[in-house]
C-alpha positions as CSV (number, residue, x, y, z in Angstrom):
1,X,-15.1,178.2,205.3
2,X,-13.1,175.0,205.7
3,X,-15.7,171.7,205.3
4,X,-12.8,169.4,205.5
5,X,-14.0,165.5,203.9
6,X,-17.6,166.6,203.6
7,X,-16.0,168.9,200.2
8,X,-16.0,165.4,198.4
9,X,-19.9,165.1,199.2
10,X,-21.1,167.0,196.1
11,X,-18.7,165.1,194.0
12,X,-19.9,161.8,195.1
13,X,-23.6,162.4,195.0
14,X,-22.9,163.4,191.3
15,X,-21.3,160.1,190.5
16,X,-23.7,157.9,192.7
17,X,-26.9,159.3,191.1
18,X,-25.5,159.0,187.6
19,X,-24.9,155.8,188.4
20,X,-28.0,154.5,189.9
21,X,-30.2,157.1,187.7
22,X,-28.0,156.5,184.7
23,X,-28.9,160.3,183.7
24,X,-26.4,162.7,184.4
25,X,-27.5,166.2,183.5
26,X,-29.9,166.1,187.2
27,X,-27.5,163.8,188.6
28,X,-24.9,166.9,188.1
29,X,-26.8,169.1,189.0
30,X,-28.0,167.7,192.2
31,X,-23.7,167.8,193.3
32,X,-24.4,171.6,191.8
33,X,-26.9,172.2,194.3
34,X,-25.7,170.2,197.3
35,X,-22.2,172.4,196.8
36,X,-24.2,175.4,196.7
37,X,-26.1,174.6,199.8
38,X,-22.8,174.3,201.5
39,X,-21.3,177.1,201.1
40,X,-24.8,179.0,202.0
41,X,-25.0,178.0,205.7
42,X,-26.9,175.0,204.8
43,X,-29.6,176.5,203.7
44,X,-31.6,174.0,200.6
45,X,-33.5,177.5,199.7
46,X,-30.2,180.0,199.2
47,X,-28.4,176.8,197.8
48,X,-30.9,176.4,194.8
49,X,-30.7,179.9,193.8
50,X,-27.7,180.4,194.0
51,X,-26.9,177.4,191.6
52,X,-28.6,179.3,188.8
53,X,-27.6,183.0,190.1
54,X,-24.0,182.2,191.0
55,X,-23.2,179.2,188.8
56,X,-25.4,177.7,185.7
57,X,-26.5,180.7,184.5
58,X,-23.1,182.9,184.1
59,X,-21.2,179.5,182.5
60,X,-23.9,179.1,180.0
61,X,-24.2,182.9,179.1
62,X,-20.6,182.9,178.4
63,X,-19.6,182.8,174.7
64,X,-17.1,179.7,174.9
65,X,-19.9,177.8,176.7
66,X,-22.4,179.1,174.4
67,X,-20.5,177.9,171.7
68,X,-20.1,174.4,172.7
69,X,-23.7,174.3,174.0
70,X,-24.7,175.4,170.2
71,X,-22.1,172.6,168.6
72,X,-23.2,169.8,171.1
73,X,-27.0,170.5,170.2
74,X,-26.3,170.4,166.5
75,X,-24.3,166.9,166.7
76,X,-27.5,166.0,168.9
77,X,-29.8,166.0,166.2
78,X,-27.2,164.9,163.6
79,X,-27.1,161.8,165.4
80,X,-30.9,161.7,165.9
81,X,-31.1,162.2,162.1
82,X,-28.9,159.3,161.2
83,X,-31.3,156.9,164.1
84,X,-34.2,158.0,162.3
85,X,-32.9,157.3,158.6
């Protein structure tokens, strides 16, 4: 499949909803989902699983991700920690 310009769609969701929402994990995943609904004919049903089946859920279960999930959590409530005191 060759989509040409509209390949920079995802991308530029991502960065206008972060920017407007000023949240970026859905912002993220919404250029997640948008790509996956792409390469699935178009199809907002195949695209959404297939951003957990074929992409979220393989990156997180792998160790080096895992890892710096676990790391970025901690340092989460580190920081919450040092608000609070």
């Amino acid at each position: 499949m060759d989509f040409g310009i509209l390949s920079l769609l995802p991308p530029v969701l991502a960065i206008v909803l972060a920017i407007i929402t000023r949240n970026v994990i859905p912002a993220l995943f919404a250029g997640v989902w948008l790509g996956a609904t792409m390469v699935h004919d178009w199809n907002p049903l195949m695209g959404l699983y297939a951003s957990f089946s074929e992409f979220i859920l393989p990156n997180v279960g792998d160790p080096w991700s895992s890892t710096v999930l676990i790391y970025c959590g901690i340092f989460g409530v580190l920081i919450t920690v040092l608000q609070k005191t």
